[in-house]
N, C-alpha and C positions, 0 to 999 in steps of 0.2 A: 764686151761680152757680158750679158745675166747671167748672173748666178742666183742658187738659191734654190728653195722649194715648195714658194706660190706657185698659188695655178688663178689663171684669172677663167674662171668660170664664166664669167659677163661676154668674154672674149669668142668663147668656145664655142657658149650658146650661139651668140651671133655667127657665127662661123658654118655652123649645123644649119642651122634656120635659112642661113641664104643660100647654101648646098639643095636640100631638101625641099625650100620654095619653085628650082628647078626640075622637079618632076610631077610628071603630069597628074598623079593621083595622091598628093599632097596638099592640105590645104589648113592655114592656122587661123586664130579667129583671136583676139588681140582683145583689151581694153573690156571682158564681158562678166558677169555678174554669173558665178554658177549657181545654181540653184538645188540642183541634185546629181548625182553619177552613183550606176549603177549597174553591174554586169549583168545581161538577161541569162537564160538555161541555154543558148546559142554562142555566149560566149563576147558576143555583143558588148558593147559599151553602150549605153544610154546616158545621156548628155540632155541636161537643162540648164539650161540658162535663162537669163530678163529678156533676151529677143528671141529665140528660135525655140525655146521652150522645147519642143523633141527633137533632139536630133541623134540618129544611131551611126554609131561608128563599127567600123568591119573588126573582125576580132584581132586580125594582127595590128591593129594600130595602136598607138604611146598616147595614152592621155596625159598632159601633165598640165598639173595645175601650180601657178607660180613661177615656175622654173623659169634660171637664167637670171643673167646678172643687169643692170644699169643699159 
């Protein structure tokens, strides 16, 4: 048995990410250069990056940048 009161983060993420890769109106974008982010007056996510330069995200959706372990 573990014990203790780590959390493996690295773990979790992956965990989430291959849950969530499972549904049809998910989609992550991996290895990319941001450039800018920015809420529009809609609530919007605006997203730049080095390849796709504008892309808008729906307002309930999680930006996150970095996030997740090894």
């Amino acid at each position: 048995m573990i014990t203790g009161t780590d959390v493996d983060y690295g773990a979790l993420t992956r965990l989430l990410v291959q849950h969530l890769e499972k549904q049809p109106s998910f989609s992550a974008h991996y290895n990319r250069k941001v450039m800018g982010l920015e809420r529009d007056g809609d609530g919007r996510w605006l997203v730049s990056d080095e390849k796709t330069f504008d892309a808008v995200v729906n307002p309930q959706a999680m930006v996150g940048d970095g996030v997740g372990g090894a």
